[in-house]
FIVEXTI-692644 format. One record per residue (C-alpha): z, x, y. Coordinates in steps of 0.05 Angstrom, whole numbers, padded with zeros to 5 digits, always signed. Layout:
// FIVEXTI-692644
ZXY...
END
This chain:
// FIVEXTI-692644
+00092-00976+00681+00030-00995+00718-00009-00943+00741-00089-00927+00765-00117-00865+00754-00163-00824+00785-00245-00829+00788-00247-00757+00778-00209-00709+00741-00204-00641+00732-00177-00621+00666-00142-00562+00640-00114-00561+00577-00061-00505+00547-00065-00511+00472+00009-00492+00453+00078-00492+00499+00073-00416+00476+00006-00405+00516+00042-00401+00576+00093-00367+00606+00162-00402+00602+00200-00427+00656+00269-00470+00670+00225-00532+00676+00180-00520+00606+00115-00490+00612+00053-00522+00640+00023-00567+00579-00022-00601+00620-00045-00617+00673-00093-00663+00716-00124-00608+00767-00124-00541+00776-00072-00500+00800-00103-00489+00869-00111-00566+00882-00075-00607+00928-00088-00665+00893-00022-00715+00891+00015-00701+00826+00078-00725+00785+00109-00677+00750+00133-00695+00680+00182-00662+00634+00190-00664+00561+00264-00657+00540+00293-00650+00467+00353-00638+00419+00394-00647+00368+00384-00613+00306+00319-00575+00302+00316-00535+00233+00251-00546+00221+00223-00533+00296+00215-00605+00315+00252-00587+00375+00187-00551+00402+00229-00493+00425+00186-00446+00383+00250-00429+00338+00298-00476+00283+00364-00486+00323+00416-00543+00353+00401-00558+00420+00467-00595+00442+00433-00632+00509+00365-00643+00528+00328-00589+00545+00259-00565+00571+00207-00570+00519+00139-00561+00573+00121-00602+00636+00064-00638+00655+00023-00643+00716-00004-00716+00718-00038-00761+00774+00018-00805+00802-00025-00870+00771-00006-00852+00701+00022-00910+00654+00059-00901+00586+00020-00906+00527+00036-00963+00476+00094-00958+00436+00110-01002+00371+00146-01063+00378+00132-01058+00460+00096-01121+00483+00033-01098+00524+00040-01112+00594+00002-01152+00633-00035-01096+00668-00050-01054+00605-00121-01078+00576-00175-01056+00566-00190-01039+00650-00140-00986+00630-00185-00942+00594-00198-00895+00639-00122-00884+00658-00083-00817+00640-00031-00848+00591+00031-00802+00565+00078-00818+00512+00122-00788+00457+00141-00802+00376+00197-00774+00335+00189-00773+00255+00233-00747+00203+00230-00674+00223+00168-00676+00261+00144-00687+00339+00086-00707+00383+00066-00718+00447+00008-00757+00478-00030-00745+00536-00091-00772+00564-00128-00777+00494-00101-00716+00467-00033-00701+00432+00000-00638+00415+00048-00640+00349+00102-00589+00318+00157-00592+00260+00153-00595+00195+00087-00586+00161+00091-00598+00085+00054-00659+00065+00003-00636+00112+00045-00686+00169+00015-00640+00232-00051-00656+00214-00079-00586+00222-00113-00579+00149-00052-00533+00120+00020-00544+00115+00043-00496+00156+00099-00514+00200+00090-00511+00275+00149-00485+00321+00125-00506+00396+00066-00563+00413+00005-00546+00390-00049-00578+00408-00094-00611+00337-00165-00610+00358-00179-00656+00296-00178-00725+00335-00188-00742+00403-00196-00807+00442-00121-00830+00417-00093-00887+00453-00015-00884+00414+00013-00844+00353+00078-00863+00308+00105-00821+00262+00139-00836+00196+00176-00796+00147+00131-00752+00122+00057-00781+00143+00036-00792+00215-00002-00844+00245-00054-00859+00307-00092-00906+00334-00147-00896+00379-00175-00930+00441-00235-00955+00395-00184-00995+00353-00192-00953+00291-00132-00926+00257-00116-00853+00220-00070-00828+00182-00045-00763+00153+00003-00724+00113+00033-00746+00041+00003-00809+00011+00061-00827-00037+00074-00891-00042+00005-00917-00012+00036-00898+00053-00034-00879+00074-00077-00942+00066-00127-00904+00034-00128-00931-00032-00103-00863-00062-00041-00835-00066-00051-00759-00059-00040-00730+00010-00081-00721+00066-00082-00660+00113-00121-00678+00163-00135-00745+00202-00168-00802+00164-00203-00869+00185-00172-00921+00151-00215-00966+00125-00196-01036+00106-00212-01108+00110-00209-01126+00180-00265-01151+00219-00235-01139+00288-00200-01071+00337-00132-01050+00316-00093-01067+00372-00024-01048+00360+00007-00995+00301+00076-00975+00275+00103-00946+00215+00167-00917+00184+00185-00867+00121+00138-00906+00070+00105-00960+00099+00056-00981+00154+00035-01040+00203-00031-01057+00241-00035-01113+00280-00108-01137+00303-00142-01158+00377-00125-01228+00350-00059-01236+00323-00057-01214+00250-00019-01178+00230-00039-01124+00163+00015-01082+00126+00009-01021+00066+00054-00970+00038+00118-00972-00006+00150-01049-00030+00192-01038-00083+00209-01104-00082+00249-01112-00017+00199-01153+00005+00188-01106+00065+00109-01116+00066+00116-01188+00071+00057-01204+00016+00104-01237-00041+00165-01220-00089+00162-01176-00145+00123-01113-00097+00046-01087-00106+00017-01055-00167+00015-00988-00150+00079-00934-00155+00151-00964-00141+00109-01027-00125+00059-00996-00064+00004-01028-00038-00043-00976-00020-00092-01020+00022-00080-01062+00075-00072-01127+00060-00070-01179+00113+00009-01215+00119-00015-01287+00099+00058-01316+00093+00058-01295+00177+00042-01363+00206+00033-01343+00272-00008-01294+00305+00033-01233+00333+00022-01175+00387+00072-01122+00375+00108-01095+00309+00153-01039+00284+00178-01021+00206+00253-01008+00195+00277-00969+00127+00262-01027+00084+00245-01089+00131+00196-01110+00181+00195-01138+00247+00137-01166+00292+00147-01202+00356+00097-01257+00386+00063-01257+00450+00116-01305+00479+00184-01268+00454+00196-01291+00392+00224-01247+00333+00194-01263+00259+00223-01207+00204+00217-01204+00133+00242-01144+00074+00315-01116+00057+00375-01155+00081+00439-01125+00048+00465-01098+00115+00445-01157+00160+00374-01131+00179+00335-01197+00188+00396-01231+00232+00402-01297+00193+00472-01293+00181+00476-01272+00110+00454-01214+00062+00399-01242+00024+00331-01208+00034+00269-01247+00038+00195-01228+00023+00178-01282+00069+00176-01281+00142+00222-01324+00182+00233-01329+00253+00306-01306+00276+00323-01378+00306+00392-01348+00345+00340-01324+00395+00304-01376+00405+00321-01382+00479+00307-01320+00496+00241-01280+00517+00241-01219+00476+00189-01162+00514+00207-01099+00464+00233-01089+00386+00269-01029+00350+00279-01025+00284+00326-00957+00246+00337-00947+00183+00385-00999+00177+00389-01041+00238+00354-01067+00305+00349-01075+00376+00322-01123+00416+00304-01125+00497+00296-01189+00538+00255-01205+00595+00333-01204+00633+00340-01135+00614+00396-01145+00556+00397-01110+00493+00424-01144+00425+00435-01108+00356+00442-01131+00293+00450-01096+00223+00489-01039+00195+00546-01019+00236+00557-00950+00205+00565-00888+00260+00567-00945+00316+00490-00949+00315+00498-01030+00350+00540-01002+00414+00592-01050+00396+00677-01029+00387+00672-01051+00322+00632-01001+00261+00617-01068+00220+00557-01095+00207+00528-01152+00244+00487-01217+00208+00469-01248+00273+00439-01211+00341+00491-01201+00400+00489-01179+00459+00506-01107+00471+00563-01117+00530+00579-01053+00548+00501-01052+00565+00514-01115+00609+00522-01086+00679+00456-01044+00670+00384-01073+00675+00352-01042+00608+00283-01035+00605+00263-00996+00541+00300-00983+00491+00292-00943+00415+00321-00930+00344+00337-00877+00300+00355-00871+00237+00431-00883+00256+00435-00877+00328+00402-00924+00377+00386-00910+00458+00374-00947+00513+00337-00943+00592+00360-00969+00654+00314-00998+00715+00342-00943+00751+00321-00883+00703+00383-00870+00668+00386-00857+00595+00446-00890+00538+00451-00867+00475+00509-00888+00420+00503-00883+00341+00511-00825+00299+00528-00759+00331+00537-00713+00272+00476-00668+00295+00481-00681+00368+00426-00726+00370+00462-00764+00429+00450-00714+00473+00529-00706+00504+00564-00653+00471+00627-00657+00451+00627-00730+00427+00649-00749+00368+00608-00762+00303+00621-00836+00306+00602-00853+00373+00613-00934+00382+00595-00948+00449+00534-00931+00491+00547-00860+00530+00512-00836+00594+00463-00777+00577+00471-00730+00639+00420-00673+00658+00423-00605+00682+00389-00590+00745+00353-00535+00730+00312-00538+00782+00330-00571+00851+00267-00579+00880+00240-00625+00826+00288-00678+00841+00327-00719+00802+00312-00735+00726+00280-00811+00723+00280-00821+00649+00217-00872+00632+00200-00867+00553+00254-00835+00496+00236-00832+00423+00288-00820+00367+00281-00790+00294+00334-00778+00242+00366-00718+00275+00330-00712+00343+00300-00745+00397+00257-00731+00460+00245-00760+00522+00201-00764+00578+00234-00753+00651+00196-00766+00728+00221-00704+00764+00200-00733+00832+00236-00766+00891+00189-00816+00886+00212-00872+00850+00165-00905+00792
END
């Protein structure tokens, strides 16, 4: 997405879905003018489901939401670009110039959800840990807005912490600290936003994380990681794990063994992946199931590049719990990994050493693409939304499928609401048991 945004903008922020009356479409979140303007708008729909017991569905109760369905709707300027996402290679147009931009973007945890929006994000689920970042542990049921940091350029959640990094290039982080998950030297939790402060000299640039451990990468290339070891060599800073509990390094320590400098990262389960400026896949961590796509099981502190892919440009990385996904500049998707539930897209459930190409993706032109923890998605140039993995708590979004679901399936929408138009899916997140997306509801095309 490339987008310019308006000189001037009127803001009015609702701080919960609740704080407004509900409609088919989701209630007004937020929007870019008031009500009485006629100033051009997009209009912007958050959808969710799968299993939502502990109200990371944002439908202000726990229950099952079998498709996706309205979670609130936003009124943006029709400039607005997508916020940064881990793994996602910037874009030429996204710099700095795009400060003053209205960016929007979503992040799935463990049982927890947040949304972005123009420096602000709103956050529900599951609050023990202190994961919401309100100052308690109180569980939130719809998005609710936490007045506790502003000026946020992307958020990734984990398992039970959450991260952010702001448009100043400083990162914070929040919620239990086991396992140095935190970077902040302790290992106690946190309940509301912290700066992390570590050794690096330069802006944070790019951030990702997973259920114990966490990845910064810097304006220049390097690339920084903390959290839980436990000597899968998943931090990529030697054999054997870190001093601290199950072998956690709770400060950020720069990833020396990385020869190269890199621009985009994301944490699986018990590996890591970062991806260079030019396409190029380097991994390093747990390898039992195929997760580092060298053709054999043996994990490897040490990061290697994954020389299959050589010849092609990668733009965007996914890593699950277990397994990856990878986007070329051609718009093909590859997987490699654990097979289990069908979260490659491929006939076959068994795992795969090496990356292939996901064929029954091959007529579409992909253009983002995510993991959960055992279910994987996928979306087309043309808005539409694939999703294949595990379907035991209808995270897929299609009821009715089985709980093995091999082979990527078409997520279709209800038109609630004619005169928004069609859905034009543009950013989908996915956690263990949910996911969310964010959908255009205009004719116009993006």
């Amino acid at each position: 997405m490339a987008f310019r945004s308006l000189s001037l903008r009127s803001l009015r922020h609702l701080s919960t879905a609740a704080g407004n009356a509900t409609n088919a479409a989701g209630p007004l979140l937020w929007s870019h003018a008031a009500e009485e303007s006629d100033a051009s708008s997009s209009t912007v729909q958050v959808l969710s489901w799968g299993r939502g017991s502990s109200g990371q569905l944002g439908g202000g109760k726990e229950e099952i939401r079998f498709y996706p369905s309205p979670v609130a709707t936003l009124r943006l300027p029709t400039d607005f670009r997508l916020a940064t996402v881990p793994g996602r290679l910037p874009s030429p147009t996204s710099d700095s110039a795009a400060d003053c931009e209205v960016e929007v973007g979503v992040s799935c945890g463990l049982f927890h959800s947040a949304l972005l929006v123009d420096g602000k994000f709103w956050i529900w689920g599951k609050g023990d840990g202190g994961r919401l970042g309100f100052g308690d542990e109180n569980s939130a049921f719809v998005p609710t807005l936490n007045p506790n940091l502003d000026g946020v350029q992307s958020i990734a959640l984990g398992g039970i912490h959450s991260t952010a990094l702001t448009r100043s290039g400083e990162v914070y982080t929040w919620g239990y600290g086991g396992f140095g998950a935190l970077g902040h030297s302790v290992y106690h939790r946190e309940l509301l936003p912290r700066l992390v402060k570590a050794s690096w000299k330069e802006k944070i640039a790019h951030l990702a994380t997973s259920g114990a451990h966490t990845a910064a990468i810097t304006s220049s290339g390097e690339l920084f990681t903390w959290g839980r070891d436990q000597g899968d060599g998943r931090l990529g800073l030697g054999s054997g794990g870190g001093p601290g509990e199950a072998g956690s390094f709770s400060i950020p320590s720069r990833v020396n063994a990385l020869p190269v400098p890199v621009a985009a990262v994301t944490c699986g389960g018990f590996f890591t992946m970062a991806l260079t400026s030019d396409g190029q896949i380097w991994n390093w961590g747990a390898n039992s199931n195929g997760e580092l796509g060298r053709g054999n099981a043996v994990s490897d502190w040490r990061p290697q590049p994954i020389t299959s892919l050589k010849d092609h440009r990668i733009i965007q990385i996914a890593s699950g719990g277990y397994h990856s996904l990878a986007l070329t500049d051609t718009g093909k998707v590859l997987s490699w990994g654990h097979g289990g539930q069908g979260r490659l897209g491929y006939p076959s459930v068994q795992n795969q050493k090496v990356p292939l190409v996901i064929e029954a993706l091959a007529h579409e032109h992909i253009v983002h693409i995510a993991c959960g923890g055992s279910s994987s998605a996928a979306i087309t140039d043309e808005g539409k939304l694939y999703m294949w993995g595990n379907a035991r708590d209808c995270q897929l979004g299609v009821p009715g499928l089985p709980e093995v679901q091999a082979l990527p399936v078409e997520v279709k929408f209800l038109r609630e609401d004619e005169e928004l138009g069609s859905h034009h899916v543009i950013s989908v997140s996915v956690g263990a048991s949910h996911a969310m997306c964010l959908v255009l509801r205009q004719s116009s095309t993006v």
